[in-house]
PDBQT receptor file of N, H, CA, C and O in Angstrom, charges set to zero:
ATOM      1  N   UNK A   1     -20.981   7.479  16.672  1.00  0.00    +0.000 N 
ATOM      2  CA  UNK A   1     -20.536   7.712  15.317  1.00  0.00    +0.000 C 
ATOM      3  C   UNK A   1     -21.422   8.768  14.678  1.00  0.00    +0.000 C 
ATOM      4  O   UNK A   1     -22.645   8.777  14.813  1.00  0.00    +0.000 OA
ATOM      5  N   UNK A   2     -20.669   9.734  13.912  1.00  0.00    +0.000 N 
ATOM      6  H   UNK A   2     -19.676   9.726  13.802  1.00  0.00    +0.000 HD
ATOM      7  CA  UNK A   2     -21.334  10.652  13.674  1.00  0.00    +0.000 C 
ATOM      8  C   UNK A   2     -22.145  10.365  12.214  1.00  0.00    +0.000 C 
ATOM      9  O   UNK A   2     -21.552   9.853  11.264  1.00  0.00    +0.000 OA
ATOM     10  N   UNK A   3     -23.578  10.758  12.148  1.00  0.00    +0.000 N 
ATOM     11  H   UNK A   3     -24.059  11.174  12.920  1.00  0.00    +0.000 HD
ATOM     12  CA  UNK A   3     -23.955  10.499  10.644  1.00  0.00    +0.000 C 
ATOM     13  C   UNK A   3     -23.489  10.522   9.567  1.00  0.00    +0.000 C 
ATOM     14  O   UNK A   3     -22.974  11.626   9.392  1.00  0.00    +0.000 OA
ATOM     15  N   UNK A   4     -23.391   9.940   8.787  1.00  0.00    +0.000 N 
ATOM     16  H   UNK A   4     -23.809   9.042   8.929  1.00  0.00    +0.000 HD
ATOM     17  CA  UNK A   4     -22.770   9.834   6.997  1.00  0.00    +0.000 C 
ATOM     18  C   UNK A   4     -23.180  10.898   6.110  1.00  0.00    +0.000 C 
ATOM     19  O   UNK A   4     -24.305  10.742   5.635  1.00  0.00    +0.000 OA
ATOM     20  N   UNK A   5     -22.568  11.916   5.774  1.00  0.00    +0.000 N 
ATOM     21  H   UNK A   5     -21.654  12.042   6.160  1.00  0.00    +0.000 HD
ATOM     22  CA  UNK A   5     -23.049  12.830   5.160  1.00  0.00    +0.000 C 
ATOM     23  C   UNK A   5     -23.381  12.091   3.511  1.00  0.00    +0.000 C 
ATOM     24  O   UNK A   5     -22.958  10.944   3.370  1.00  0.00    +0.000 OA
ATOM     25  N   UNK A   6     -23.984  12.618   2.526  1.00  0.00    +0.000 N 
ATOM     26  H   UNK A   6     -24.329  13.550   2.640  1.00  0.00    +0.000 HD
ATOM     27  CA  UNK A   6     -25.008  11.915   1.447  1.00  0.00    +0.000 C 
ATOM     28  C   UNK A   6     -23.429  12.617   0.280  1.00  0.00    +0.000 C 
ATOM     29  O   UNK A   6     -22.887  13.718   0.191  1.00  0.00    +0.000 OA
ATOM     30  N   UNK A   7     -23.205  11.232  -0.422  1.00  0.00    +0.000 N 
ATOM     31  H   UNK A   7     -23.645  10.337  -0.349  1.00  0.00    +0.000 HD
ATOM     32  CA  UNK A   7     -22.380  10.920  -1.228  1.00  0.00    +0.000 C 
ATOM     33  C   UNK A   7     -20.366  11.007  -0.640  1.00  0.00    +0.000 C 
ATOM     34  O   UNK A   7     -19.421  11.442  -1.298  1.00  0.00    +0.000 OA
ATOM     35  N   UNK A   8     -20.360  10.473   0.634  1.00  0.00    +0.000 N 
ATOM     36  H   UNK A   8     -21.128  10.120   1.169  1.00  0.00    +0.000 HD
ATOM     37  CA  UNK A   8     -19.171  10.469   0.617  1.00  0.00    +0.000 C 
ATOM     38  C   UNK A   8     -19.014   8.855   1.455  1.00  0.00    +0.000 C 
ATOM     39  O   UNK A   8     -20.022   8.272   1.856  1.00  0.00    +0.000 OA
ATOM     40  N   UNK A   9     -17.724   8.321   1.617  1.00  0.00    +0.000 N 
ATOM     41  H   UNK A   9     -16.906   8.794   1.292  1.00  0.00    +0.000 HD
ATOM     42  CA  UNK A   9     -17.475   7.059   2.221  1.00  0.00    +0.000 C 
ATOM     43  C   UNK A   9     -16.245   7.015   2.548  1.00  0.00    +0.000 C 
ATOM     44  O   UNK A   9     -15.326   7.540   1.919  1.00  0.00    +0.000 OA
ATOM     45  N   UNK A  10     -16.141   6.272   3.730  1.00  0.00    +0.000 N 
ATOM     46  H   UNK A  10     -16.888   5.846   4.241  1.00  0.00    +0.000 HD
ATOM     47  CA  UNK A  10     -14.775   6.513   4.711  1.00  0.00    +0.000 C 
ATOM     48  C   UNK A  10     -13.614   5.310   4.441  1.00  0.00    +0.000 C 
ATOM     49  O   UNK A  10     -14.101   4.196   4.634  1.00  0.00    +0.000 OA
ATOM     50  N   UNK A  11     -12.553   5.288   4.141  1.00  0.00    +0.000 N 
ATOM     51  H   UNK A  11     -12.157   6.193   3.985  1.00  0.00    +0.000 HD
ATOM     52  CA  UNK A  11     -11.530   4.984   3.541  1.00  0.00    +0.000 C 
ATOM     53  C   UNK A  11     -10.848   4.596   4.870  1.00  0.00    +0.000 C 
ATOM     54  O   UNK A  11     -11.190   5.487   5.647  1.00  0.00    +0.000 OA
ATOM     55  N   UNK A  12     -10.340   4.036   5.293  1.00  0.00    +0.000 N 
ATOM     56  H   UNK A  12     -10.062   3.312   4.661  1.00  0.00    +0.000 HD
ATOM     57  CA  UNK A  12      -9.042   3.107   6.344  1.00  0.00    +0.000 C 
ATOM     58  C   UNK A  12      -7.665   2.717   5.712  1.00  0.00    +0.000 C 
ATOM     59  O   UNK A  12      -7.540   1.711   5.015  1.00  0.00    +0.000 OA
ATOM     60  N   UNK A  13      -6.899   3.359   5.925  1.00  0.00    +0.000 N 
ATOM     61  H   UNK A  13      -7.001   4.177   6.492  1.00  0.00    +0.000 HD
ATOM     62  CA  UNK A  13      -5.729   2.675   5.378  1.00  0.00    +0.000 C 
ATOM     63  C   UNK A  13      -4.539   1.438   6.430  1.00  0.00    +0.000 C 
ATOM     64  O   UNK A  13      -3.654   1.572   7.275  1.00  0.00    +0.000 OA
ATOM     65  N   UNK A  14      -5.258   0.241   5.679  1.00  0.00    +0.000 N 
ATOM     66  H   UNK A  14      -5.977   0.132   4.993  1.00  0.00    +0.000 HD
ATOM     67  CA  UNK A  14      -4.672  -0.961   6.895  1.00  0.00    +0.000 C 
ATOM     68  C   UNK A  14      -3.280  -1.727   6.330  1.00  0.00    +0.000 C 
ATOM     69  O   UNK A  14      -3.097  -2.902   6.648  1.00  0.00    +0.000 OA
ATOM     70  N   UNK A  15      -2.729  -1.326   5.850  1.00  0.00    +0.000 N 
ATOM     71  H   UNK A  15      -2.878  -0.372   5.591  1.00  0.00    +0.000 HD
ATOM     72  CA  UNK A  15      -1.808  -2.152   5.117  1.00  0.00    +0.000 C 
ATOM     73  C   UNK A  15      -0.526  -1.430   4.878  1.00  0.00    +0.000 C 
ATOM     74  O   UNK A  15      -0.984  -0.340   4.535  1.00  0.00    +0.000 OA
ATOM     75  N   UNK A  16       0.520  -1.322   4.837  1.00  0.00    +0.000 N 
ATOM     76  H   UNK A  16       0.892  -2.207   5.115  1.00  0.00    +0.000 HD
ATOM     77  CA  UNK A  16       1.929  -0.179   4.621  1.00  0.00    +0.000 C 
ATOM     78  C   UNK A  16       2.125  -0.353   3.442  1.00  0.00    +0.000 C 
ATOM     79  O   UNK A  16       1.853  -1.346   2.769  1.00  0.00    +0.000 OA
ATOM     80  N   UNK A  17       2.787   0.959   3.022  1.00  0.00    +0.000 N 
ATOM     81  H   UNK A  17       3.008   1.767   3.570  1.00  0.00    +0.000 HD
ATOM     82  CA  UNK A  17       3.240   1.206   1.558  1.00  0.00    +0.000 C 
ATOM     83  C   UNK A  17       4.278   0.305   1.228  1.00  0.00    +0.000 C 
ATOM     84  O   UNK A  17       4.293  -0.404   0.221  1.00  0.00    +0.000 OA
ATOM     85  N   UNK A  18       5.406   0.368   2.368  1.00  0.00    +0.000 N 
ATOM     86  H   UNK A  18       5.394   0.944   3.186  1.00  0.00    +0.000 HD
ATOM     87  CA  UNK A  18       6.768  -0.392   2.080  1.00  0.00    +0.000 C 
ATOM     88  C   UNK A  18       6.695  -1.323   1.256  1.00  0.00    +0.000 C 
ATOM     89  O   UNK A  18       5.973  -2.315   1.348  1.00  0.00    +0.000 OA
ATOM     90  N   UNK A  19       7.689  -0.969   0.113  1.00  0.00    +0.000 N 
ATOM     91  H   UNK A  19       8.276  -0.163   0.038  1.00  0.00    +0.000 HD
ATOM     92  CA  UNK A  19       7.806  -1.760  -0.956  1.00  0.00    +0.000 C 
ATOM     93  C   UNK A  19       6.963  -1.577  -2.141  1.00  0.00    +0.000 C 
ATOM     94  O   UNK A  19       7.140  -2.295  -3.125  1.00  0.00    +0.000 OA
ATOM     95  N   UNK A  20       5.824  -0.433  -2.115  1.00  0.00    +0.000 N 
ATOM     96  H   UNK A  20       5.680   0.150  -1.316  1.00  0.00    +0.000 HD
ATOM     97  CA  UNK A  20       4.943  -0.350  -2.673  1.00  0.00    +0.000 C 
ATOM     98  C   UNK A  20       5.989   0.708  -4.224  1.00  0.00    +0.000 C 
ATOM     99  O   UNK A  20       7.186   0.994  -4.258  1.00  0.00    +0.000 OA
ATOM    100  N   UNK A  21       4.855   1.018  -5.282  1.00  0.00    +0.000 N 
ATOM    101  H   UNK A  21       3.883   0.786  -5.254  1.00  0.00    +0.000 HD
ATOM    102  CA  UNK A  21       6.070   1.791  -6.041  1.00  0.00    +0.000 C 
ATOM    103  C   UNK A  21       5.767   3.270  -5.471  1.00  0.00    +0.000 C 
ATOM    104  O   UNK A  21       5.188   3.397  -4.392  1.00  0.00    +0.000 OA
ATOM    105  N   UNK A  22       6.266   4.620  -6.395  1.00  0.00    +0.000 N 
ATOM    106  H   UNK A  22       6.736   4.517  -7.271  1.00  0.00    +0.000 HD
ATOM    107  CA  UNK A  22       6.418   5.887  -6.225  1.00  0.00    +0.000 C 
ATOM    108  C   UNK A  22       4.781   5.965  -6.177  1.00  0.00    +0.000 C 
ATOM    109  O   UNK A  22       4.157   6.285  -5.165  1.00  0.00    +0.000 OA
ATOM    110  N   UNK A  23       4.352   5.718  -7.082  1.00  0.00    +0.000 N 
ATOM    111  H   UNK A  23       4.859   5.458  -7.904  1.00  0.00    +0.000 HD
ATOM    112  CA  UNK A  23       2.719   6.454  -7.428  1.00  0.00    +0.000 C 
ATOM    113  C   UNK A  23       1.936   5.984  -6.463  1.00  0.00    +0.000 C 
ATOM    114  O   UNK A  23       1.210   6.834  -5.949  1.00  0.00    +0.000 OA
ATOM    115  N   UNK A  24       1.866   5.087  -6.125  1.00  0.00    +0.000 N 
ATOM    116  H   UNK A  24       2.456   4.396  -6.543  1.00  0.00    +0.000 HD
ATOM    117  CA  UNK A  24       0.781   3.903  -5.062  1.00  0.00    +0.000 C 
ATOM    118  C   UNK A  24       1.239   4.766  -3.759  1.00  0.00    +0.000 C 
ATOM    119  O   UNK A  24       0.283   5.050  -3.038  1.00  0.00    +0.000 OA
ATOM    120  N   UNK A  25       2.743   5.335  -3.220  1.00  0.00    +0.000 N 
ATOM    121  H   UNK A  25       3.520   5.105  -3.806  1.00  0.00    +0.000 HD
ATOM    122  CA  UNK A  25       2.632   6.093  -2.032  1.00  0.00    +0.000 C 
ATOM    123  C   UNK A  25       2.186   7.765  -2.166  1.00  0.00    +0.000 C 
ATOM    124  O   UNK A  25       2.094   8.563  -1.234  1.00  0.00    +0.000 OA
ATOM    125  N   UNK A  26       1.934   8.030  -3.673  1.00  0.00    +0.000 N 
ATOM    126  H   UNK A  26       2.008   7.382  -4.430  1.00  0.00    +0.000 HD
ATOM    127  CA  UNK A  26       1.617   8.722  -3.912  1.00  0.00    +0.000 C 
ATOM    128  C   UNK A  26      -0.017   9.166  -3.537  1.00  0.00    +0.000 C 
ATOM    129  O   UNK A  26      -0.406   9.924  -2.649  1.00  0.00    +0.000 OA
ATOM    130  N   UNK A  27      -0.542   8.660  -4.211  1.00  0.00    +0.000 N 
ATOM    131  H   UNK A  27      -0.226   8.044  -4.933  1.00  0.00    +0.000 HD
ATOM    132  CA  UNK A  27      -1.796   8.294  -4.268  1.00  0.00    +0.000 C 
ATOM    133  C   UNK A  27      -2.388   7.660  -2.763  1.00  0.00    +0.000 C 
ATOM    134  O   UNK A  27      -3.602   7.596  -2.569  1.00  0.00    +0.000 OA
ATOM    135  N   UNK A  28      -1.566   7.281  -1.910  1.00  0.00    +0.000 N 
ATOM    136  H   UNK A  28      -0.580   7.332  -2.067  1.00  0.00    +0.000 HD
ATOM    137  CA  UNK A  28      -2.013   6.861  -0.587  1.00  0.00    +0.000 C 
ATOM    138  C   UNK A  28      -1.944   8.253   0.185  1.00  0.00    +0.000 C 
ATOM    139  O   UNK A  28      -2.827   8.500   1.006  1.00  0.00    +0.000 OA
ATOM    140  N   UNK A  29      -0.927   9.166  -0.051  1.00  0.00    +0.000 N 
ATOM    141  H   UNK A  29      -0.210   8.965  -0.719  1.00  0.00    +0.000 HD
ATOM    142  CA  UNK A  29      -0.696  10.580   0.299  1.00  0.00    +0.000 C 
ATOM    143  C   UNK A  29      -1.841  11.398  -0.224  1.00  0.00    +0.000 C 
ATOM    144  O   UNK A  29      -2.496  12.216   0.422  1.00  0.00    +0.000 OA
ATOM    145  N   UNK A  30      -1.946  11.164  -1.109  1.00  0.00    +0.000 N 
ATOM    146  H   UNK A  30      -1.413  10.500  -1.634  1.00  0.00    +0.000 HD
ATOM    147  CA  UNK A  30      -3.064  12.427  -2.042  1.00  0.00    +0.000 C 
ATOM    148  C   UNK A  30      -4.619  11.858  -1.780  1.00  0.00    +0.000 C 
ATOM    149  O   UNK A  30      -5.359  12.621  -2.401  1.00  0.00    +0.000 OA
ATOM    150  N   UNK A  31      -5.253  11.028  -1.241  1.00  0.00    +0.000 N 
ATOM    151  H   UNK A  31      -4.651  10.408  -0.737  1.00  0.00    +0.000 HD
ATOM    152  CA  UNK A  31      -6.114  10.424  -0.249  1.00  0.00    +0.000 C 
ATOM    153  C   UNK A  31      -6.406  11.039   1.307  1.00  0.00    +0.000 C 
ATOM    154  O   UNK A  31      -7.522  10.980   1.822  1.00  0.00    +0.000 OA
ATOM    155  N   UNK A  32      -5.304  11.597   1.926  1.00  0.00    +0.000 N 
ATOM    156  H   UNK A  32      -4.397  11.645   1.507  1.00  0.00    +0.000 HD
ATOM    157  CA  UNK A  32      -5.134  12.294   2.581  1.00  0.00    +0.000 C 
ATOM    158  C   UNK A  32      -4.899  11.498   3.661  1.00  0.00    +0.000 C 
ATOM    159  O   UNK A  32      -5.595  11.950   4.570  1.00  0.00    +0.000 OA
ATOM    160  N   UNK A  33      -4.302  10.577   4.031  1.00  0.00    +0.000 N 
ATOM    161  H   UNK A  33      -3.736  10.209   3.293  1.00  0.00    +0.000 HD
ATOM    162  CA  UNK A  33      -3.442   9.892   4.851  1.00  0.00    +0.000 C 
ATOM    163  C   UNK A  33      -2.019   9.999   5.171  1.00  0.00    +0.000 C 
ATOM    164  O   UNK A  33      -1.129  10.123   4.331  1.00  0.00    +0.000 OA
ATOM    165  N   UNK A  34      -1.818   9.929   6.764  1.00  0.00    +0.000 N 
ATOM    166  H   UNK A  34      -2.541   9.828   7.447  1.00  0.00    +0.000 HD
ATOM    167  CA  UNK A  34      -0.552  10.579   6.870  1.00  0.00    +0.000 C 
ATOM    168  C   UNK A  34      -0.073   9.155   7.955  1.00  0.00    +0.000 C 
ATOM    169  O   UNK A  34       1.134   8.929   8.044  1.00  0.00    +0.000 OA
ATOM    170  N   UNK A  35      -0.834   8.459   8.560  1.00  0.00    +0.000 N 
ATOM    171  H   UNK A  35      -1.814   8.643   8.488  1.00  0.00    +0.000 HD
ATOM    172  CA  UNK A  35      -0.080   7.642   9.414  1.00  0.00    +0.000 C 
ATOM    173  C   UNK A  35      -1.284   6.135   8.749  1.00  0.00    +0.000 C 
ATOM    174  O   UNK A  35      -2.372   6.191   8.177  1.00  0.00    +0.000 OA
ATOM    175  N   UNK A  36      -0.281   4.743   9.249  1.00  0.00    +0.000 N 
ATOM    176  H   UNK A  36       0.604   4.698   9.714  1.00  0.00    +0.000 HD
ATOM    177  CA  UNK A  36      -1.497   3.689   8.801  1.00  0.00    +0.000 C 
ATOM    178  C   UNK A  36      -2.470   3.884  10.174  1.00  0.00    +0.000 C 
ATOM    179  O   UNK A  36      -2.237   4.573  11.167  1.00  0.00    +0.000 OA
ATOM    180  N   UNK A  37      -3.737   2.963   9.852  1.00  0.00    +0.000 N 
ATOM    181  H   UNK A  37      -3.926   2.404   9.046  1.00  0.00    +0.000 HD
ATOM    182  CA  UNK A  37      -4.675   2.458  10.511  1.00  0.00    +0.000 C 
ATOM    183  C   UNK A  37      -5.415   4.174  10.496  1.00  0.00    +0.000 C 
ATOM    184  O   UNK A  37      -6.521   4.438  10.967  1.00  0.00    +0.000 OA
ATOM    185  N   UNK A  38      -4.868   4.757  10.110  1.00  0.00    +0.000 N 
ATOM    186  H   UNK A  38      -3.969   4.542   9.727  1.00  0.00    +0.000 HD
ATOM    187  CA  UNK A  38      -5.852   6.723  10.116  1.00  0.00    +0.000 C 
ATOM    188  C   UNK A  38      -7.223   6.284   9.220  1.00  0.00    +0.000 C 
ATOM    189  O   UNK A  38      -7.091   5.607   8.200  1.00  0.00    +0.000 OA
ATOM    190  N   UNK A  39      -8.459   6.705   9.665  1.00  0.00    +0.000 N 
ATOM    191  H   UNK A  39      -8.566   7.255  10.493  1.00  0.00    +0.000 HD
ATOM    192  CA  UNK A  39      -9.368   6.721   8.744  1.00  0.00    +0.000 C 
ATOM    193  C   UNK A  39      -9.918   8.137   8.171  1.00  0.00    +0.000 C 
ATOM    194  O   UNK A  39     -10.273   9.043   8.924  1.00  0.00    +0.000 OA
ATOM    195  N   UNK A  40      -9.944   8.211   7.023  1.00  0.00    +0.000 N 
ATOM    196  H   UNK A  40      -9.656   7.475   6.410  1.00  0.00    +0.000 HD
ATOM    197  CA  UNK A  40     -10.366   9.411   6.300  1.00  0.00    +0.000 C 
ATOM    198  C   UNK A  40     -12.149   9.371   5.388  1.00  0.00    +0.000 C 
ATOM    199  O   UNK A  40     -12.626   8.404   4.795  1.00  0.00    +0.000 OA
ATOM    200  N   UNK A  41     -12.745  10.673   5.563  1.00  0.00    +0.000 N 
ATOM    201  H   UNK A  41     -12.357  11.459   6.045  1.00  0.00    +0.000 HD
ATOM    202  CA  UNK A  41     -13.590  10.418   4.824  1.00  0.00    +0.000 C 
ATOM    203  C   UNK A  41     -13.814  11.045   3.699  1.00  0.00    +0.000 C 
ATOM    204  O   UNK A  41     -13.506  12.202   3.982  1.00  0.00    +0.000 OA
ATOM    205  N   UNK A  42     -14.196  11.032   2.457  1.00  0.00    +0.000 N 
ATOM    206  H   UNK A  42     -14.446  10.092   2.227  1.00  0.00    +0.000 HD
ATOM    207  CA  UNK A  42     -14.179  11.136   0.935  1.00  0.00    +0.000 C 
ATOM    208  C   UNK A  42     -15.213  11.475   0.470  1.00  0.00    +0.000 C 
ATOM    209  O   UNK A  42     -16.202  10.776   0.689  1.00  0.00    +0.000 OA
ATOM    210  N   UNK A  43     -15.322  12.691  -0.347  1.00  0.00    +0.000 N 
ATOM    211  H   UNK A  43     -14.519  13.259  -0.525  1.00  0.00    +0.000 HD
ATOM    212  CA  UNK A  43     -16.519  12.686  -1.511  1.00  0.00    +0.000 C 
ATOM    213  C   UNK A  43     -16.127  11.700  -2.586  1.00  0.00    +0.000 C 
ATOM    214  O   UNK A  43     -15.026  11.446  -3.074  1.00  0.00    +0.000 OA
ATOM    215  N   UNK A  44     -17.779  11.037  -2.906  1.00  0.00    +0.000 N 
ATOM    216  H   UNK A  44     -18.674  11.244  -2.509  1.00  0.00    +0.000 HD
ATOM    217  CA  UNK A  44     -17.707   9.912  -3.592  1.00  0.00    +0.000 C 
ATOM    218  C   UNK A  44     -17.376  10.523  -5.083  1.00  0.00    +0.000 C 
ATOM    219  O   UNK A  44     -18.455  11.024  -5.399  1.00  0.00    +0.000 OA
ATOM    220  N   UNK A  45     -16.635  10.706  -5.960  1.00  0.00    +0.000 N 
ATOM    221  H   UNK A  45     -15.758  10.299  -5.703  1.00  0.00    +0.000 HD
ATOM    222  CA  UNK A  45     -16.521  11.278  -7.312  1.00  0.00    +0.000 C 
ATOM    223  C   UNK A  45     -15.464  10.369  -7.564  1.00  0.00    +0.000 C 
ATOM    224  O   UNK A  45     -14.683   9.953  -6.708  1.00  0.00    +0.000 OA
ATOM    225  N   UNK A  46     -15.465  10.006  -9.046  1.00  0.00    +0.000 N 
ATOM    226  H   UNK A  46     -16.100  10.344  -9.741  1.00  0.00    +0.000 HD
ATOM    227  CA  UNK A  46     -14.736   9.027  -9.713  1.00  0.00    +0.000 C 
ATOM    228  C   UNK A  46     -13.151   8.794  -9.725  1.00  0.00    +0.000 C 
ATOM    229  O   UNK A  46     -12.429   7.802  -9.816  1.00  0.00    +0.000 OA
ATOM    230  N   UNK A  47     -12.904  10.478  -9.562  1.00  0.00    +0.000 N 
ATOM    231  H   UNK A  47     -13.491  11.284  -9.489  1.00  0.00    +0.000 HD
ATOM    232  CA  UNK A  47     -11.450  10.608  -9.523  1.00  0.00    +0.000 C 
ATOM    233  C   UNK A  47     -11.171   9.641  -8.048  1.00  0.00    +0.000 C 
ATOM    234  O   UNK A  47     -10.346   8.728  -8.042  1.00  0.00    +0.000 OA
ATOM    235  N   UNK A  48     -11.824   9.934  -7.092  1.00  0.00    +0.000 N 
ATOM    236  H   UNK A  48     -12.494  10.676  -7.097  1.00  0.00    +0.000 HD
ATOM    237  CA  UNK A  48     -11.119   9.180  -5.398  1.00  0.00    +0.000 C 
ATOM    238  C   UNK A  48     -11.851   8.059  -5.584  1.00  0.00    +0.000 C 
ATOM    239  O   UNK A  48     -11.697   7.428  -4.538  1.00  0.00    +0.000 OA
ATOM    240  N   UNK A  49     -12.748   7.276  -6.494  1.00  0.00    +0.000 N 
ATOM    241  H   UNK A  49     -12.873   7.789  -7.343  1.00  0.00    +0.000 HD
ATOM    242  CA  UNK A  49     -12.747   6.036  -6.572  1.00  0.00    +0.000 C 
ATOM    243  C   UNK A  49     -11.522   5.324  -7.222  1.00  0.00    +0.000 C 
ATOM    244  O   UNK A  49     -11.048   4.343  -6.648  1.00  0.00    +0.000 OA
ATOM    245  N   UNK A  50     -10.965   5.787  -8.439  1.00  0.00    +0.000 N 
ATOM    246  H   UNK A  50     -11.349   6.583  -8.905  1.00  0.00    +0.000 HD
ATOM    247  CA  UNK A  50     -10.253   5.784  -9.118  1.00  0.00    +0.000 C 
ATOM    248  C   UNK A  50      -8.704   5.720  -7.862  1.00  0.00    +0.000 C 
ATOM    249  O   UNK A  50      -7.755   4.961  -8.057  1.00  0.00    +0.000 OA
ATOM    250  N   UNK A  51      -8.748   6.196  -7.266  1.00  0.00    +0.000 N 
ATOM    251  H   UNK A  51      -9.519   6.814  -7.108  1.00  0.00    +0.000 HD
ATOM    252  CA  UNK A  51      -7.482   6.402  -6.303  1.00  0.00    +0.000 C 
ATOM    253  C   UNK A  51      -7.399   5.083  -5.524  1.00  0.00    +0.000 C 
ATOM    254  O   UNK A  51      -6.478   4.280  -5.374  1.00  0.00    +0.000 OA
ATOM    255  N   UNK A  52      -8.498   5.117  -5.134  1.00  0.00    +0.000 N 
ATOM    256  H   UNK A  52      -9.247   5.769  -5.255  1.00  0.00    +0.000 HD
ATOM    257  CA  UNK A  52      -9.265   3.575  -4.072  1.00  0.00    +0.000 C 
ATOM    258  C   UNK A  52      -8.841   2.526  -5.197  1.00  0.00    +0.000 C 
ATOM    259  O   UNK A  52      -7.698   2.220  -4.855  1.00  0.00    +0.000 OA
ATOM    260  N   UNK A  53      -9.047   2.040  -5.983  1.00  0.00    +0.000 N 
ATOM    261  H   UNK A  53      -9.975   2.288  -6.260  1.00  0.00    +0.000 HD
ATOM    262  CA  UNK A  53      -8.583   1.418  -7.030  1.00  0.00    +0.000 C 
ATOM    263  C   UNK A  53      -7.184   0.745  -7.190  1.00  0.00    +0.000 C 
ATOM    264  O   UNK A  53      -6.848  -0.435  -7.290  1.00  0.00    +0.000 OA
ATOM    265  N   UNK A  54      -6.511   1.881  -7.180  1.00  0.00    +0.000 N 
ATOM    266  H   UNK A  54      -6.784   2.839  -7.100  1.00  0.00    +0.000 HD
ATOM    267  CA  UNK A  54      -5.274   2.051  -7.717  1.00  0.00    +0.000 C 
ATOM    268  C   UNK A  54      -4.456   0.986  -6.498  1.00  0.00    +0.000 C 
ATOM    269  O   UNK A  54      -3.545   0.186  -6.708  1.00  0.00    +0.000 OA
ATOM    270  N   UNK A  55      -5.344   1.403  -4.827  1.00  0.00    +0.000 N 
ATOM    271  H   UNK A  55      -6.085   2.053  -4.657  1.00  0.00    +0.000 HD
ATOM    272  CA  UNK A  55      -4.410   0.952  -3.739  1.00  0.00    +0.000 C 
ATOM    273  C   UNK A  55      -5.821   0.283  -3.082  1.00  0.00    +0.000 C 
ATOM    274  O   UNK A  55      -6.210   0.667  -1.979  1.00  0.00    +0.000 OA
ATOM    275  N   UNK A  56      -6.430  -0.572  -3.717  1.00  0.00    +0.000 N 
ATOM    276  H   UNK A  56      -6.115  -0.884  -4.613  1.00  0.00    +0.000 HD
ATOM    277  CA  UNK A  56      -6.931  -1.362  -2.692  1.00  0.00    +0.000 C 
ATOM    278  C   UNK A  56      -6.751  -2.390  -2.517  1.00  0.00    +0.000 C 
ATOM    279  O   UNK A  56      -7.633  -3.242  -2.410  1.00  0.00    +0.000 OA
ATOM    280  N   UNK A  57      -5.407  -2.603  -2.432  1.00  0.00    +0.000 N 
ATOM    281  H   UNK A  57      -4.690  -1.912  -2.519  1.00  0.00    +0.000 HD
ATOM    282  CA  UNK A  57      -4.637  -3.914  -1.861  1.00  0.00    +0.000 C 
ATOM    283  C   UNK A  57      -4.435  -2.860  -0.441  1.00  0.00    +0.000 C 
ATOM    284  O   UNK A  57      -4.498  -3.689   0.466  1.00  0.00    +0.000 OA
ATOM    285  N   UNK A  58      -4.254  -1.665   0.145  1.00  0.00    +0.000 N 
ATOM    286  H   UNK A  58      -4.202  -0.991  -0.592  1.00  0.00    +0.000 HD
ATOM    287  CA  UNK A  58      -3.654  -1.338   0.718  1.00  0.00    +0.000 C 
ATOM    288  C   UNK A  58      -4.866  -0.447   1.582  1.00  0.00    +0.000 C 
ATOM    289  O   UNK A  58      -4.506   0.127   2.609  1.00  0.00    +0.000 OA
ATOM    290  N   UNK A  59      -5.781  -0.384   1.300  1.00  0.00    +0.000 N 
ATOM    291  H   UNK A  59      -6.074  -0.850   0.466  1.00  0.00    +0.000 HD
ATOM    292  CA  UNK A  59      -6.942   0.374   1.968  1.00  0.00    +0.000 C 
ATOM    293  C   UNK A  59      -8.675  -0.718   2.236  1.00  0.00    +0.000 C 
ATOM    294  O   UNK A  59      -9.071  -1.743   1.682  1.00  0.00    +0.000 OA
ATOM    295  N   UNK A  60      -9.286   0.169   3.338  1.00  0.00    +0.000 N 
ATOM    296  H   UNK A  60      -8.964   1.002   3.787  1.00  0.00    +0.000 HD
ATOM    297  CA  UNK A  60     -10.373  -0.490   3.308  1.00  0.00    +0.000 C 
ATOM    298  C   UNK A  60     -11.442   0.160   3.669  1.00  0.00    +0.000 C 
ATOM    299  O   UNK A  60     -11.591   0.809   4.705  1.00  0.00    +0.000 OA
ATOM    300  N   UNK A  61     -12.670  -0.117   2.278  1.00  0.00    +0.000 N 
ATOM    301  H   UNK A  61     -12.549  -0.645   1.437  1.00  0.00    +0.000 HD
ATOM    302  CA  UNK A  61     -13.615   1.261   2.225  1.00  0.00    +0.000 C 
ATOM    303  C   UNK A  61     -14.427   0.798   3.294  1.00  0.00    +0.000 C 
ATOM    304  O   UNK A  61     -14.702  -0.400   3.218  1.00  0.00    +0.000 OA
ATOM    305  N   UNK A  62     -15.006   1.569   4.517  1.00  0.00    +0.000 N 
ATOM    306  H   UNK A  62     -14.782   2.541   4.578  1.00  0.00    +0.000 HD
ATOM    307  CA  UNK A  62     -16.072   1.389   5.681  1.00  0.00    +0.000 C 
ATOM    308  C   UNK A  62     -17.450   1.986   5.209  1.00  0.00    +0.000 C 
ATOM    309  O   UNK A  62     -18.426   1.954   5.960  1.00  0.00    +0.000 OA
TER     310      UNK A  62
């Protein structure tokens, strides 16, 4: 595993949108996820906490 660069944290998306509303697949898109179980990693700034938020019924921060 490659080192953690200083202020960012890696996001998993484990859970499907289906059924979810417009914005929540929105916001799972604009996260930068394109298939489930993909893990992405994030600069920590309020706006992509704020996103994490919105869908963390549907994501899981590592």
């Amino acid at each position: 595993m490659a080192k953690k660069k200083a202020g960012t944290f890696r996001i998993k998306w484990v859970v499907s949108f289906i059924g979810c509303t417009d914005d929540m697949r929105q916001t799972i898109r604009g996260l930068g996820f394109r298939r489930l179980n993909q893990v992405v990693e994030r600069e920590d700034t309020p706006a992509v906490r704020g996103m994490v938020f919105k869908v963390r019924h549907l994501v899981e921060v590592l």
